[in-house]
C-alpha positions in Angstrom: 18.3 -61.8 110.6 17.5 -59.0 108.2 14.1 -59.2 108.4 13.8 -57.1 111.8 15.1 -53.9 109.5 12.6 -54.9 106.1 9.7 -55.6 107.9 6.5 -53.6 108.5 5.3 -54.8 112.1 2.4 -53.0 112.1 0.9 -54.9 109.3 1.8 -58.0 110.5 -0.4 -59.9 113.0 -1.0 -64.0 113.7 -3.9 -66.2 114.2 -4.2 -68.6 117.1 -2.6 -71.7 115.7 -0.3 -69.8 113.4 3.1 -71.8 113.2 5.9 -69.4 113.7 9.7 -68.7 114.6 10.1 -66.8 117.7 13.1 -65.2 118.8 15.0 -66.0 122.0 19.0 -64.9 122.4 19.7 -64.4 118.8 18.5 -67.7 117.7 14.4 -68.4 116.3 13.1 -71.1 117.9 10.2 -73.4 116.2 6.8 -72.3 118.0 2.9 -72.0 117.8 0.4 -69.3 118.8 -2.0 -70.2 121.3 -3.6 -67.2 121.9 -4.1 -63.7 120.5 -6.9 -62.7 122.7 -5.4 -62.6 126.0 -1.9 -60.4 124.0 -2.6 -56.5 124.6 -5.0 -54.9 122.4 -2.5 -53.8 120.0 -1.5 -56.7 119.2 2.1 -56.2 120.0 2.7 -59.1 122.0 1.3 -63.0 121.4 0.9 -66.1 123.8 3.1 -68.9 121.9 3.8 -72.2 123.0 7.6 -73.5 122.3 7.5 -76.8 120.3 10.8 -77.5 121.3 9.6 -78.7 125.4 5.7 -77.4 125.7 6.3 -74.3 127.4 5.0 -70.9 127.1 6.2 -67.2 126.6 5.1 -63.9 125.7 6.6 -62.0 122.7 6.5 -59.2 121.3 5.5 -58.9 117.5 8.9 -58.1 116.1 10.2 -61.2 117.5 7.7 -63.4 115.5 8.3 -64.6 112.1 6.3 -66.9 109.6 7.6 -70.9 109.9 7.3 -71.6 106.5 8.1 -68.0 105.1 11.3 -68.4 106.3 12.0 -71.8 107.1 15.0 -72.1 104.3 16.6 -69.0 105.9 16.1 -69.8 109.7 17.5 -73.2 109.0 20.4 -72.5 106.7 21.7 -69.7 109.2 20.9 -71.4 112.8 20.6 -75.4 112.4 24.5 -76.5 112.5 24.7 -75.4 115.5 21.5 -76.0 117.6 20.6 -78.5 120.1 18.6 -81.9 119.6 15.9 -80.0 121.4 15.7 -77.4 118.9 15.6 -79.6 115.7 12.7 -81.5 117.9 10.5 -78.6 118.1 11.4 -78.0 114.3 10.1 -80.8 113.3 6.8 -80.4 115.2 6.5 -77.4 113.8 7.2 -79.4 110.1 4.6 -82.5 111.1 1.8 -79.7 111.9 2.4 -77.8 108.8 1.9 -80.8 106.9 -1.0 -81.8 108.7 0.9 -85.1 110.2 0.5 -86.4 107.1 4.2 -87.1 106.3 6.8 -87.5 109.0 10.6 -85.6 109.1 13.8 -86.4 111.1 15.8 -84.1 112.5 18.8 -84.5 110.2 16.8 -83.8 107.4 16.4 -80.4 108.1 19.1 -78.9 105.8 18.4 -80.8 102.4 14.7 -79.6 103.1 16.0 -75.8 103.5 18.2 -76.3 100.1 15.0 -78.2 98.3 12.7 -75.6 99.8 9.1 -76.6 101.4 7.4 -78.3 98.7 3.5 -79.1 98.5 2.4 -77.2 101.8 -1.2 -78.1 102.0 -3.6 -75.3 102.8 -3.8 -75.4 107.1 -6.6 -74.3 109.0 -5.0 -72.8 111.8 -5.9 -74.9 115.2 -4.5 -75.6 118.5 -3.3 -79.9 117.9 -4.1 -82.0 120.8 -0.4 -82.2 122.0 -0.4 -78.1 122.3 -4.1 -77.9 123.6 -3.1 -81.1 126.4 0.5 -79.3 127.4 -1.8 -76.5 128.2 -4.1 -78.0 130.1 -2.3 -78.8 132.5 -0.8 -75.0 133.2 -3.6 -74.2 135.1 -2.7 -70.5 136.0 -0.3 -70.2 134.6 -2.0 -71.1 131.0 -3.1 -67.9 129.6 -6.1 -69.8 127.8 -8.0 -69.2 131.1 -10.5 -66.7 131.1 -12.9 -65.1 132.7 -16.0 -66.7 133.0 -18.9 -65.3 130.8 -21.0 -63.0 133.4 -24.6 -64.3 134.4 -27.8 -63.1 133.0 -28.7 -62.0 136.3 -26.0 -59.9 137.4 -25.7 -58.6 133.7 -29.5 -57.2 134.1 -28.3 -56.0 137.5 -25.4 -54.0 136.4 -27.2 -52.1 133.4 -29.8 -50.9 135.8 -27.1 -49.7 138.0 -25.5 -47.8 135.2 -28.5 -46.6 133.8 -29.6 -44.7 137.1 -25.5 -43.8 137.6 -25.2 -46.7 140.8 -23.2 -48.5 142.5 -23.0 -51.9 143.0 -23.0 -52.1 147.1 -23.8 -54.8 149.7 -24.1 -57.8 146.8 -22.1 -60.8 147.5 -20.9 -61.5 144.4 -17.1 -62.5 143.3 -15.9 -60.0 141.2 -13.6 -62.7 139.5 -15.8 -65.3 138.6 -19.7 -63.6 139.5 -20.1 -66.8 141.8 -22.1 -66.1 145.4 -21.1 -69.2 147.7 -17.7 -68.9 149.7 -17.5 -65.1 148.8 -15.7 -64.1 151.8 -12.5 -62.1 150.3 -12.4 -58.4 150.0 -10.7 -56.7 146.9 -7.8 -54.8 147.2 -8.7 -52.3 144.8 -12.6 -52.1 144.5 -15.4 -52.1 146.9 -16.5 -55.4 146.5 -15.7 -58.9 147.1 -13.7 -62.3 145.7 -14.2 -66.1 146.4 -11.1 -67.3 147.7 -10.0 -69.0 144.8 -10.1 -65.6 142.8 -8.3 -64.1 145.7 -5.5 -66.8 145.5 -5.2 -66.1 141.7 -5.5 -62.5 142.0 -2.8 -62.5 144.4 -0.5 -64.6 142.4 -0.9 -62.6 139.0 -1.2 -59.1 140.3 2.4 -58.4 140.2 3.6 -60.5 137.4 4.6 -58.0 134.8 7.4 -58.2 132.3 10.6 -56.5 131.3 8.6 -53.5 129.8 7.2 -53.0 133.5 3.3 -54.0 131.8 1.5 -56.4 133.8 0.1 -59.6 132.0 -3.2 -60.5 133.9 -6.3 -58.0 134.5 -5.9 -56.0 137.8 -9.8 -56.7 138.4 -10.2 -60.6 138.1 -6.7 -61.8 138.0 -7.2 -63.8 134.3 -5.1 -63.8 131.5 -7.2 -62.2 128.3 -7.9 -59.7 126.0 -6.2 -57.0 127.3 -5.8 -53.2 127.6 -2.5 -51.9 129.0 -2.3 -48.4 131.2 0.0 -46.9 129.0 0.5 -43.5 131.7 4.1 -43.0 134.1 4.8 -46.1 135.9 1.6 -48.2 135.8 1.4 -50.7 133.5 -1.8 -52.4 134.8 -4.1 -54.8 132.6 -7.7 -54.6 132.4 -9.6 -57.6 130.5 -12.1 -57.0 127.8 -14.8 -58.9 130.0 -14.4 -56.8 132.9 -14.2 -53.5 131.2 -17.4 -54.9 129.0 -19.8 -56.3 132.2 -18.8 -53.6 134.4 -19.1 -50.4 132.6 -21.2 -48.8 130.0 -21.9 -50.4 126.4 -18.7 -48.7 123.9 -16.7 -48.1 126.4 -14.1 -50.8 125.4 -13.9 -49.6 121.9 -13.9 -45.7 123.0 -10.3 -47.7 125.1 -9.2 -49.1 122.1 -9.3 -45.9 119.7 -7.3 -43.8 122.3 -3.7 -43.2 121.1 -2.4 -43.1 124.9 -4.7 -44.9 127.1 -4.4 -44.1 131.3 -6.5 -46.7 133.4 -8.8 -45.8 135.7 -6.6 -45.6 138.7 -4.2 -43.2 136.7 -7.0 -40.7 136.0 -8.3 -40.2 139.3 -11.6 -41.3 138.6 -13.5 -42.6 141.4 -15.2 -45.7 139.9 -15.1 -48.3 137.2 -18.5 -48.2 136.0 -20.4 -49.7 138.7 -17.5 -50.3 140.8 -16.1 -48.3 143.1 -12.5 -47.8 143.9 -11.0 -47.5 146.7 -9.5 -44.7 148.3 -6.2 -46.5 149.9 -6.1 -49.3 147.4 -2.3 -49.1 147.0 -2.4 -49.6 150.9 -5.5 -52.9 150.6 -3.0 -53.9 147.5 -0.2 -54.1 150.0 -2.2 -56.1 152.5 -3.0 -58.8 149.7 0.4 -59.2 149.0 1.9 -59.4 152.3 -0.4 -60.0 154.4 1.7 -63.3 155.6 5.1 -61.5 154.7 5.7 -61.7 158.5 9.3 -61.7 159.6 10.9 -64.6 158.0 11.2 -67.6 161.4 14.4 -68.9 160.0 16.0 -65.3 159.3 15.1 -62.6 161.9 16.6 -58.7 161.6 19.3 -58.3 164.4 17.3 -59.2 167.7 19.5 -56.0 169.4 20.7 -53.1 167.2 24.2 -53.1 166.2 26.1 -50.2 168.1 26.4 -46.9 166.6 29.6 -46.5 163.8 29.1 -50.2 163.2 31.3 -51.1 159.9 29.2 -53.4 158.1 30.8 -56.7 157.0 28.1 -58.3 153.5 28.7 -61.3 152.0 27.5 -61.2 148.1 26.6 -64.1 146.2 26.4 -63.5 142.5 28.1 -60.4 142.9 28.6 -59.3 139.5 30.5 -56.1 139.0 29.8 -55.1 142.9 26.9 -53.1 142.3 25.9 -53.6 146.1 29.7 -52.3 147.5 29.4 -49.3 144.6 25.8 -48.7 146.5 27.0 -48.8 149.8 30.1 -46.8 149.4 28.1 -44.0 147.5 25.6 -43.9 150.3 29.2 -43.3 152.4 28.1 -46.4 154.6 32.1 -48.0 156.3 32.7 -51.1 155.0 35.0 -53.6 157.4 34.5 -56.6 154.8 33.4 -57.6 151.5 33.1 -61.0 150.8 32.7 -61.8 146.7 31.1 -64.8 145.0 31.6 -64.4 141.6 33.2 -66.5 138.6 32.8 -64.5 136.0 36.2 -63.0 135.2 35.3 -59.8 133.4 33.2 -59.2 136.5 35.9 -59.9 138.5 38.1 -57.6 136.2 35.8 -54.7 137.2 35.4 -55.0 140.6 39.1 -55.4 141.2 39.7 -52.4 138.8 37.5 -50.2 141.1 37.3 -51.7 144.5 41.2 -53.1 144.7 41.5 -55.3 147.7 38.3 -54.1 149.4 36.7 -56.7 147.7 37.4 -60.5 149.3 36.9 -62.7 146.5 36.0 -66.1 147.6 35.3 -68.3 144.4 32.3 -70.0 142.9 29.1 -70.0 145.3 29.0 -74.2 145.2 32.2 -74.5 147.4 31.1 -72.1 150.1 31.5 -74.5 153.2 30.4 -74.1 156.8 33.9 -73.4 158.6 33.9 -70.4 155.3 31.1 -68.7 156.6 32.8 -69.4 160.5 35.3 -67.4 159.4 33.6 -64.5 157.8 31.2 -63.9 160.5 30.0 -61.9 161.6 27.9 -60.9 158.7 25.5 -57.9 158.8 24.5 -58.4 155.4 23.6 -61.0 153.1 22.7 -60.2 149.0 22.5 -61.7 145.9 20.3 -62.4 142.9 21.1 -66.1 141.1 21.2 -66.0 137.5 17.5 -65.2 135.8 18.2 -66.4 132.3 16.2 -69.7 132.9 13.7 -68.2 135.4 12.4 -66.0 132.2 8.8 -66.4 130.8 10.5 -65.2 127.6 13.1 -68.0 127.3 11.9 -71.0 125.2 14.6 -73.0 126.4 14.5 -72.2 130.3 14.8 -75.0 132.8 13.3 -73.9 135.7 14.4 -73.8 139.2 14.9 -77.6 139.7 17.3 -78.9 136.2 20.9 -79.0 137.6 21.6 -78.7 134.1 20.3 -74.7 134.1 21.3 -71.7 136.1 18.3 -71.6 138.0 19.1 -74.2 140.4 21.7 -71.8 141.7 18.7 -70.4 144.0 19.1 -73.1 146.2 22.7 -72.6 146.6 21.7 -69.3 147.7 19.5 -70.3 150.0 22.2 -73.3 151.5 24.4 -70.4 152.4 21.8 -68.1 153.8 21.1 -71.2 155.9 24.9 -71.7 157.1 25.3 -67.8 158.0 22.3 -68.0 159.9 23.9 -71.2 161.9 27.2 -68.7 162.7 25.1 -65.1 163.0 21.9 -66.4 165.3 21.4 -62.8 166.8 19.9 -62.2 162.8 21.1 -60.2 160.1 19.8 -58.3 157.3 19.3 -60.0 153.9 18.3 -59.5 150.0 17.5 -61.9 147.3 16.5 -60.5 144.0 15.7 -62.1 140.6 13.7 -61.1 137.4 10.1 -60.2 137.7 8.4 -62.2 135.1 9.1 -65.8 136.2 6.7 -68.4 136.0 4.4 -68.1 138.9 5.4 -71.8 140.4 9.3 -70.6 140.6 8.1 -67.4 142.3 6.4 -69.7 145.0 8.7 -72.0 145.2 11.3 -69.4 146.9 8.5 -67.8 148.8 8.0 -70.7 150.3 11.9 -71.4 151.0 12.5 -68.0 151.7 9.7 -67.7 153.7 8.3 -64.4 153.1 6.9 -62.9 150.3 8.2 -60.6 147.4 8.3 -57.1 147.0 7.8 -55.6 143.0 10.3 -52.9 142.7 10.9 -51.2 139.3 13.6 -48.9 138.4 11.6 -46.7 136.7 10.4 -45.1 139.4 13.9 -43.8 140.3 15.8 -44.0 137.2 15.5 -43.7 133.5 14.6 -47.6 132.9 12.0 -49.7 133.2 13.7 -52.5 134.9 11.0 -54.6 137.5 12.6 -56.8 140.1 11.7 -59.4 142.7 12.7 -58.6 145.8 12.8 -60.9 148.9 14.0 -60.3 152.3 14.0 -58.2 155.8 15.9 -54.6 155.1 13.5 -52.4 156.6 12.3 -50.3 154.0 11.6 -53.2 151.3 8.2 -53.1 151.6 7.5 -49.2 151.6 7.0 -47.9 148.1 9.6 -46.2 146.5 9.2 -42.6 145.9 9.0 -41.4 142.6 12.0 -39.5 141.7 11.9 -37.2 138.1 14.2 -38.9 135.4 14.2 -39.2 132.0 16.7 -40.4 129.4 17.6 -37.3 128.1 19.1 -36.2 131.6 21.9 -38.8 130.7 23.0 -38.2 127.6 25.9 -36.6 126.0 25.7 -32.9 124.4 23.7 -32.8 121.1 22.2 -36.1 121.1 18.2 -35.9 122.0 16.0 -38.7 123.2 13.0 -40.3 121.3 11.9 -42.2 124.8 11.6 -41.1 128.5 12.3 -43.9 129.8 14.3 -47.1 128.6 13.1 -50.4 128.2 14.3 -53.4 130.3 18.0 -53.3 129.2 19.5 -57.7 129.2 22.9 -58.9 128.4 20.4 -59.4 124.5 22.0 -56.6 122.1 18.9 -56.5 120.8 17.4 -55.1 124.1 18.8 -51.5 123.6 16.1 -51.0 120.7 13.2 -49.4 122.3 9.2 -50.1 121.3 6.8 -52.7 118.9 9.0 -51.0 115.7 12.6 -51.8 117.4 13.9 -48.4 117.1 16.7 -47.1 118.1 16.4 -45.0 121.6 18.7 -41.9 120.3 18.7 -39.4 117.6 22.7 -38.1 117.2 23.9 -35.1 116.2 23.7 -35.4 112.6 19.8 -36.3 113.4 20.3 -40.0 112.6 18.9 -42.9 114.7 21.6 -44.5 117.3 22.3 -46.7 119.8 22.6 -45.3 123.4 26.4 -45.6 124.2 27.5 -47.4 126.8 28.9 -44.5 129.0 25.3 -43.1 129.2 23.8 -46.4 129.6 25.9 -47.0 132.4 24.7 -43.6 134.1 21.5 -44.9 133.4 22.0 -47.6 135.6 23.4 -45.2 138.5 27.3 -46.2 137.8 29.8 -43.5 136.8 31.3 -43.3 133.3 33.2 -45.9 131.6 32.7 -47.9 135.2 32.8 -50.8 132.5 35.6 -49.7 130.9 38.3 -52.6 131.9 40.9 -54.5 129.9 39.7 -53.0 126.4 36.3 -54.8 126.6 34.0 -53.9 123.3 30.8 -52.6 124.3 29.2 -55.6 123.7 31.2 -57.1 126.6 30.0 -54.4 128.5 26.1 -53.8 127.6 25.8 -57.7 129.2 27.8 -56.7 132.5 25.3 -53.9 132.8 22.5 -56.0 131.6 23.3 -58.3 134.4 23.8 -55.8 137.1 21.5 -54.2 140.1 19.8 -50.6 139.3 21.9 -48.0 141.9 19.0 -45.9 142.3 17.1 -48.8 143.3 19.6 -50.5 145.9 20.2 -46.7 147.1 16.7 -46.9 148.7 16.6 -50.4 149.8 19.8 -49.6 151.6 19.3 -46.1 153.1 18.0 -47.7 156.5 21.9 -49.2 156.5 23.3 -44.9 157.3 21.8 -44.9 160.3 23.3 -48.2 162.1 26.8 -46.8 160.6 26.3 -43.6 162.0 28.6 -42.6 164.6 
C-alpha cells in the first residue's frame, strides 16, 4: 500500500478507541486502539486489540492506518482473498463505526468499498464493552494495567526525602504497588522491596521485549504504561511515567521527554533513581530473579560423566533451517560424526545440501520421528532447534497460540516429544537448546518453562553482531546463562565499498520484506554510491547474520526467497558463544 511512502508519520497519532487498519504480513487487518498511554513516549508504537479474535499486539505507528480513511482501498486490494476471520473483524470494526446502529455481513464488504462509507456518524472514541470485557480477562498480559496511584503518605514521605537529597532505606513498602503487608521480596535492581505478587509480575515482564530489542513493561514495577525507552547501546529498558513521577524530583519526566536521545538511569552510571538507590550488582540480583529456579532441568541432565577427550559430536536438529547450527559448529572447527536434519522446507533443504553435501542426514518432517529413529541415531550429544515463531508473535493478529493444531506453534510440543524419546535412548544426559522469538505472550513463555523445565535465558544479537535480534533461549549448554560479552560491530563493517550506513545496528530482520526498513519513518538502512537510499543487499545481510557471502545463493533464488531463509535463521555470532564450551569436549 502506497500510503507507507506519502505519509508523514510524525504527524500522525491515534486516540484510545480509534478504529484502525494495522498491518500484519502484507495484509491490514481491522483493529482498535486500546491504549496510547502505556505505547513509548514518542508515540511510535500503540496497544491495539485485533477485531478479527480479541487479541492484542503492539505496533509501530507506520503500520497503523485510519479504518474509514481507507476502508474502500484496504478492501478493494485485500478482501478476495482473506479469511472469514478477517471479514469478521471488518465488520466489527464497521458496527462500531456506525455506532451499532446498522448491522453489515461479511459479503457486503465490496459493494460498500465501490459505494464508499456513506453517513458515518460523528464517534466519540471509546473502548465498547466487547473490547473493554476481552481485556479483562488478560490480566498481565492486558496492558490496561497500571500502576496503582501512590499513597498520600508515602508521596509526603518521598518529597521530604528528596528535598533533604535522601534515601528511602529500611521502609517496608512494595515498590510495585506502595502496599506494606506480605512485603517480603527484594528487588533485583534497587534497594528496596516487592510484595510477592509484584515480584511474580516483575519477573514475568522483565525480559519481554520486542524485535527492536525495547522492553514493553517498566523495569521498576513490572506494569505496562506510559513509557520511556533507554534509547543508549543495548538496553532498551522501560521506565513508567508513575514511577519516574513518585520517585524522583517534580519535571523530571518532562526534562526525559524533551531529550533527543534519552539513556536510563542504569546506562548513565548514576547511583540512584531519585530516592531509590540502585544497586551495585543488579545485573547479578537480576539474574537471581530470573533463575533462581532454573536448576538443572530433572528430566534432562548434562552428561553425568564427561565425554572423552576428541569426542566427535553427533546433534540432532529439529527445525533446522538452512543448518545454521552445523555452519556454527564447523566454524568453531568442532568434528562432527553425525548430523541428523529435520526440515521440510525445500529451499532450506536446497542450501544445506549445497553447502554441507552428505554431512547433513536429512530425516523428514519432525511429526514422524519415532522411537526405534532416535534408537538408531543415538547416541546424541546434542539436541537443537527453535519451532516456528510466526504464531507465537505478540505482533501477529492472527496467531494461534501454542495449543491450535491448526498453527505452527503446536510444533513446540513435537519438539519436546522428541527431546523426551532421546532422553529414553541417551539416559547418561546430553546437552540441549530450544529457542524461539522473544516477544511471545507471557502464558506461551510459561507454558514451555514449565515443560521444559527450566527457565529462559534473553540473548540478543546485538550484543555480538550488527542486529538487534532478541531470542529465547532454553536449555543446559553451560555458558547459556552467562552474559554475553559485548563484541564492537556496526553495520557499516559489513558493507560493500562506497555504500555508508544511516544505522549502527539493524532492526530485527523477519521473513517480512518490509522488515529491512529501519526506524518510526521506515527508511531505508543504506545510502549507495550515487547517495540514494537502498536496501541492504542480501550478501551483506547475510554477513550480518555471521554466514559467508551468497551462503543463500542456491538454485537462482530471488532475494526475496532468500531475505526469508535468513529471516528464519539462528544469529552465528550468537550460537558461536552458546557453543564454545562444545571445543573443549572435542579437543584431543
Amino acid at each position: 500500500m502506497k500510503r507507507a511512502i506519502e505519509s508523514n508519520f510524525d504527524e500522525l497519532e491515534f486516540k484510545k478507541g480509534s478504529l484502525v487498519w494495522g498491518k500484519y504480513g502484507k495484509a491490514w487487518w481491522a483493529a482498535i486502539v486500546v491504549n496510547t498511554d502505556s505505547c513509548d513516549f514518542r508515540r511510535t508504537k500503540y496497544n491495539i486489540m485485533w477485531l478479527n479474535d480479541y487479541t492484542t499486539s503492539v505496533l509501530k505507528v507506520q503500520d497503523l492506518l485510519h479504518f474509514a480513511e481507507y476502508f474502500e482501498n484496504v478492501i478493494t486490494r485485500f478482501s478476495k482473498r482473506m479469511s472469514k476471520g478477517w471479514r469478521r473483524g471488518v465488520v466489527a470494526a464497521l458496527e462500531e463505526l456506525y455506532n451499532h446502529d446498522q448491522s453489515f455481513k461479511p459479503e457486503e464488504l465490496e459493494n460498500l468499498a465501490k459505494c464508499g462509507l456513506q453517513n458515518v456518524p460523528p464517534r466519540v472514541h471509546r473502548i465498547p464493552q466487547s473490547v473493554q470485557t476481552a481485556l479483562d480477562k488478560k490480566d498481565e498480559d492486558n496492558f490496561e494495567v497500571y500502576k496503582n496511584k501512590c499513597p498520600d503518605k508515602y508521596k509526603r514521605l518521598f518529597r521530604n526525602l528528596l528535598s533533604r537529597g535522601k534515601i528511602l532505606q529500611g521502609e517496608r513498602v512494595c515498590l510495585g504497588c506502595y502496599a506494606d503487608d506480605d512485603v517480603c521480596q527484594n528487588h533485583p535492581i534497587l534497594e528496596g522491596f516487592l510484595c510477592s505478587n509484584c515480584h511474580k509480575r516483575l519477573k514475568r515482564t522483565l525480559n519481554t521485549v520486542g524485535d527492536d530489542g525495547l522492553h514493553f513493561f517498566c523495569s521498576i514495577c513490572g506494569y505496562g504504561g506510559h513509557t520511556i525507552l533507554c534509547e543508549s547501546g543495548f538496553c532498551g529498558k522501560a521506565y513508567c511515567v508513575k514511577c519516574v513521577e513518585d520517585f524522583c524530583k517534580e519535571g523530571t519526566w518532562e526534562c526525559f521527554v524533551k531529550e533527543e536521545k534519552w539513556s536510563c538511569f542504569l546506562c548513565s552510571g548514576k547511583p540512584k533513581i531519585g530516592v531509590l538507590r540502585i544497586k551495585a550488582d543488579y545485573n547479578l540480583e537480576v539474574d537471581k530473579m530470573l533463575y533462581s529456579d532454573a536448576t538443572q532441568s530433572p528430566f534432562i541432565k548434562t552428561p553425568s560423566r564427561p565425554y572423552p577427550k576428541g569426542t566427535k559430536l553427533r546433534v540432532l536438529s529439529l527445525f533446522d533451517g538452512i543448518s545454521t547450527g552445523l555452519f556454527t559448529l564447523s566454524k568453531l572447527n568442532i568434528p562432527i560424526d553425525a548430523y541428523y536434519a529435520s526440515e521440510i522446507d525445500l529451499t532450506c533443504i536446497s542450501v544445506s545440501k549445497f553447502h554441507f553435501k552428505e554431512q547433513v542426514k536429512h530425516i523428514g518432517d519432525v511429526t514422524v520421528i519415532r522411537e526405534e529413529d532416535i534408537k538408531r541415531m543415538s547416541p546424541i550429544h546434542l539436541v537443537i532447534g527453535g519451532s516456528p515463531c510466526t504464531d507465537l508473535s505478540l505482533v501477529n493478529p492472527a496467531r494461534k497460540g501454542l495449543f491450535d493444531p491448526t498453527g505452527t506453534g503446536y510444533l513446540f510440543f513435537e519438539f519436546y516429544r522428541v527431546l523426551s524419546m532421546v532422553l529414553k535412548q541417551n539416559q547418561n544426559g546430553f546437552y540441549w537448546l530450544y529457542e524461539n522469538v522473544a516477544s511471545m505472550e507471557l502464558d506461551s513463555k510459561e507454558v514451555i518453562t514449565r515443560y521444559l523445565q527450566t527457565q529462559p535465558v534473553l540473548k540478543d544479537a546485538a550484543f555480538v553482531s550488527a542486529q538487534h535480534r532478541p531470542r529465547l533461549f532454553w536449555g543446559n549448554l553451560p555458558l547459556l546463562r552467562q552474559q554475553m560479552p559485548v563484541i564492537e560491530s556496526n553495520l557499516q563493517d559489513f558493507l560493500w565499498p562506497y555504500r555508508t550506513a544511516k544505522v549502527q545496528k539493524l532492526a530485527t530482520v523477519t521473513t517480512k520484506s518490509n522488515s529491512l526498513r529501519q526506524g518510526k519513518d521506515f527508511l531505508y538502512p543504506v545510502i549507495n554510491e550515487h547517495n540514494k537510499p537502498d536496501v541492504i543487499y542480501i550478501t551483506e545481510l547475510e554477513k550480518v547474520f555471521g554466514f559467508t557471502p551468497h551462503y543463500t545463493d542456491v538454485c537462482n533464488m530471488s532475494a526475496g526467497q532468500r531475505q526469508k531463509l535468513l529471516g528464519s535463521a539462528w544469529s552465528v555470532p550468537v550460537m558461536m558463544q552458546l557453543f564454545k564450551p562444545l571445543q573443549q569436549i572435542c579437543k584431543a
